[in-house]
C-alpha positions, 0 to 999 in steps of 0.5 A, spaced: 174 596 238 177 590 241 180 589 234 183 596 234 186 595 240 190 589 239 192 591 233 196 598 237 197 594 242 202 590 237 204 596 233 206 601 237 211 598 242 216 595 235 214 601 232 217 605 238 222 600 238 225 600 231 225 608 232 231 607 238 226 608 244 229 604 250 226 599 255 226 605 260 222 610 254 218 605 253 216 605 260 216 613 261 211 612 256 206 607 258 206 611 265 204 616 262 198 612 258 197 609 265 195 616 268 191 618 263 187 612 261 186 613 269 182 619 270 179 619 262 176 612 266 174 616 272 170 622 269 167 616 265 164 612 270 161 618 274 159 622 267 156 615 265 152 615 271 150 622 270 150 622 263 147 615 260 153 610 257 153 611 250 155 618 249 162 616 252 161 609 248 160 614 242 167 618 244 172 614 246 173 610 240 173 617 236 178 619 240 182 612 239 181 613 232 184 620 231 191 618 235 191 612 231 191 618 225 196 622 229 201 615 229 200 613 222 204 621 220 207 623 227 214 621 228 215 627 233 216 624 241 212 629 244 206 628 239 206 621 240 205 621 248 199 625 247 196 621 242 198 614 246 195 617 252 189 619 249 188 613 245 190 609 251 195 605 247 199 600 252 192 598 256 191 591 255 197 590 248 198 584 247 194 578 246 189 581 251 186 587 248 180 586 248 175 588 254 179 594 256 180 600 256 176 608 259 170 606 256 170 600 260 165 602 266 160 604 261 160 598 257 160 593 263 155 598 266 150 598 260 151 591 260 149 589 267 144 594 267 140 590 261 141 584 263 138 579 270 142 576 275 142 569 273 144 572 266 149 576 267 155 572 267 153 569 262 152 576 257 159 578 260 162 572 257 159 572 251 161 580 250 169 577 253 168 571 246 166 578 242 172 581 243 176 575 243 173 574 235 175 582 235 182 582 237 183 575 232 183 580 226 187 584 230 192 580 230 191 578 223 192 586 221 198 585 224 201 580 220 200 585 213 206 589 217 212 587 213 217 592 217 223 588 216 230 592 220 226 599 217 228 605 221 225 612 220 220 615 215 221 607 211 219 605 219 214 609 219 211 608 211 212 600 213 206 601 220 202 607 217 197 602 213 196 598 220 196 604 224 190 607 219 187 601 219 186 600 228 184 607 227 178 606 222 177 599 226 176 605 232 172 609 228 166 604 226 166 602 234 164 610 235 159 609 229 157 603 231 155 606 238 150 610 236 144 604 234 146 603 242 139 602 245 139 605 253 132 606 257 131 613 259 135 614 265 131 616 272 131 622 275 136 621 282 139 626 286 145 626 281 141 626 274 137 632 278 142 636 278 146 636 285 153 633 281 157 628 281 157 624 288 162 619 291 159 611 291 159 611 299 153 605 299 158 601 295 164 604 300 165 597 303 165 593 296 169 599 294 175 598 300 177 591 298 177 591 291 182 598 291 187 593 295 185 586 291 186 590 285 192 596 287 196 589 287 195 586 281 195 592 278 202 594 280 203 586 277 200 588 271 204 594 270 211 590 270 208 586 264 203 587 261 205 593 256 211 590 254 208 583 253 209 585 245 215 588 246 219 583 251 218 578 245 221 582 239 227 583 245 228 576 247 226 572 241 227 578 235 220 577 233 217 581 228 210 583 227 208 579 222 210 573 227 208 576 233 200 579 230 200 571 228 202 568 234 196 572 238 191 571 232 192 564 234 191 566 241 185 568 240 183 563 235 183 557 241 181 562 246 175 565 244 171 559 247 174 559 254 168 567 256 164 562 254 165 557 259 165 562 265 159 562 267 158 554 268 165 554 271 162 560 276 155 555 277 160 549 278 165 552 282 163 559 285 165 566 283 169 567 287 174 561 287 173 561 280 176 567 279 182 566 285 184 560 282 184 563 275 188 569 278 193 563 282 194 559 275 196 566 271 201 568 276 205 561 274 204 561 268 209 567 268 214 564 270 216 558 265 214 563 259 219 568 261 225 561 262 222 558 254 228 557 251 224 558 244 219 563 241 214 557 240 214 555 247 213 562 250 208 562 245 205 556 247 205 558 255 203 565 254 196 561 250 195 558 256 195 563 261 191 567 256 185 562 256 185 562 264 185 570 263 179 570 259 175 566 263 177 570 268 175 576 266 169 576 264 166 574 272 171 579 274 167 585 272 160 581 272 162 580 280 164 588 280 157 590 277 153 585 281 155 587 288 155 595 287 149 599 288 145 599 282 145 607 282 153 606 283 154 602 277 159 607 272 162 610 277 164 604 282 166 601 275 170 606 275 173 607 281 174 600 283 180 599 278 183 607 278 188 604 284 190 598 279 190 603 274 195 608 278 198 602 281 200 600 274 203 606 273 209 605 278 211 597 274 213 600 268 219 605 268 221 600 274 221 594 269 224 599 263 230 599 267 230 592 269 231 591 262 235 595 259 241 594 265 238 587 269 234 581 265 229 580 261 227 576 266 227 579 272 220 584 271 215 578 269 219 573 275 216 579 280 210 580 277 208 572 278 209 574 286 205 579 286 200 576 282 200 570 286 198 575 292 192 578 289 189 571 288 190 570 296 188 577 297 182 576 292 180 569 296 180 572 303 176 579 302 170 576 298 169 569 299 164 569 302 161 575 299 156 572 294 152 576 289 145 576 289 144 569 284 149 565 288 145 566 294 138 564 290 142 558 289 142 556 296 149 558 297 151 560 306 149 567 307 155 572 307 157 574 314 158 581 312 152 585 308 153 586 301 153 592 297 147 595 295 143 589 296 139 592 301 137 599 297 139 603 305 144 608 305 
């Protein structure tokens, strides 16, 4: 799946672009992925505490193939709003597709769910160096795509075998899922039949994670989906080049997932984590001012190593503090303000872009990002999960989540 979403990640946006979309369109458009992708990961996360996680791990990457079919012969702009939003298409684009989408509170909830404490930010990072692996063939797809200065149905003819290929990729992941192996659920009052209910014993977890991630989403949002299109605007990279240049990025990067969970012993979770988020938000800064492609390229691999060693302990730590009953839908609802907060960045950066600087929307989103990792530090340094604690770590003076069993 990983490979499926990078590849589109970097197809779509130059596809659009080389069609006359403007910075402002594009952000129209990526708004409205936003707020789809939203609610899709919303009915996943309850549905999947409901329902088990592999009908959805099954679906969602179907779903993705279809819209990845509807580009490869679609030129119509209405149809192409509804198949990006329905495949996703701007979530996690550039280099860091890996690891997300509306399937991802399933995922990490099977994930947690199948594996002990001590184990768990280890298996996360592992998942984070697969989608790594993923996302470089992505990008070595991505290099097939000789576009050129093509425009129209010669555009279209140039990216329709790369968006065919993202969206057979979709459907094996779909297929894949079926030899998925999830234990027999046990009856609780939801799977009984009362319906879908609000996770209120992980409420307070809940609470701190809307603002830490309501801010970074916002960030995100300002950056995030126009990564793939900022380099062709500022450096006229094509995507032979820029499927090349994240191919790379995740050739070198792959190993960083896997440094997670020593660096999470080392350091703790949470300052691992709040130091990683500090770290991108700089790194935003001298990319956007390189005077050269290379260079940008170089600072954004970087950022992306720090990014994929935080990743990983982010979800781990969300799946751990939430009541195990809880795990699909706090999944889900923990990122729906980043989600949504993501939705506000786009049309605001589209303009910016058009009329302002290419520089000006990632300077913003530094600030912003350089705020989540304060916010990230105060709200749960001293919330530690259950592996931290047996290690000998202090007590948290505010009672964690889930851990008691009490309502």
């Amino acid at each position: 799946m990983s490979g499926s979403r990078a590849l589109a990640g970097i197809l779509v946006p130059l596809y659009l672009a080389v069609e006359g979309f403007s910075g402002l369109e594009l952000g129209a458009l990526w708004m409205v992925v936003g707020l789809t992708s939203a609610g899709i990961s919303a009915i996943v996360g309850f549905g999947s505490d409901r329902l088990g996680r592999r009908p959805f791990l099954v679906a969602l990457p179907l779903v993705t193939a279809g819209s990845a079919a509807v580009f490869s012969y679609s030129s119509s702009t209405a149809v192409l709003f509804v198949a990006a939003a329905a495949g996703s298409f701007g979530r996690g684009a550039g280099a860091g597709a890996g690891m997300i989408g509306p399937y991802q509170p399933a995922e990490a909830a099977m994930v947690s769910e199948a594996t002990p404490p001590r184990l768990r930010n280890a298996a996360f990072g592992r998942l984070g160096f697969g989608s790594s692996l993923g996302a470089l063939l992505g990008g070595l797809a991505a290099t097939a795509v000789s576009a050129g200065d093509r425009h129209g149905a010669a555009a279209a003819a140039a990216y329709r075998p790369g968006f065919l290929t993202a969206g057979v990729l979709a459907a094996v992941a779909g297929l894949l899922a079926l030899w998925l192996h999830e234990p027999p659920r046990a009856r609780t009052d939801r799977a009984a039949g009362r319906g879908l209910s609000f996770p209120r014993r992980s409420l307070p977890l809940l609470v701190r994670l809307w603002v830490t991630n309501g801010t970074n989403g916002l960030a995100v949002g300002m950056f995030g989906p126009f990564i793939t299109y900022w380099f062709f605007r500022r450096y006229g990279a094509g995507p032979a080049e820029i499927g090349l240049l994240f191919a790379v990025i995740n050739a070198v990067t792959a190993p960083a997932p896997l440094l997670a969970a020593r660096l999470a012993r080392r350091w703790g979770l949470i300052r691992t984590l709040s130091v990683a988020r500090g770290v991108q938000a700089v790194l935003l800064v001298p990319m956007v001012l390189s005077p050269v492609f290379p260079l940008a390229g170089a600072v954004y691999l970087v950022r992306m190593a720090v990014q994929r060693v935080g990743l990983p302990l982010r979800q781990s730590y969300v799946l751990a503090m939430a009541h195990p009953e809880e795990r699909g839908s706090v999944g889900a609802l923990s990122s729906l303000p980043a989600q949504i907060s993501m939705t506000a960045g786009p049309m605001f950066s589209g303009y910016l872009f058009d009329e302002v600087s290419l520089a000006l929307p990632f300077e913003l989103a530094a600030v912003l990002q350089a705020v989540d990792a304060a916010l990230y530090w105060t709200f749960f340094h001293d919330l530690h999960p259950s592996e931290e604690l047996e290690q000998g770590k202090s007590v948290p003076d505010v009672p964690v989540p889930g851990e008691s069993g009490e309502d």
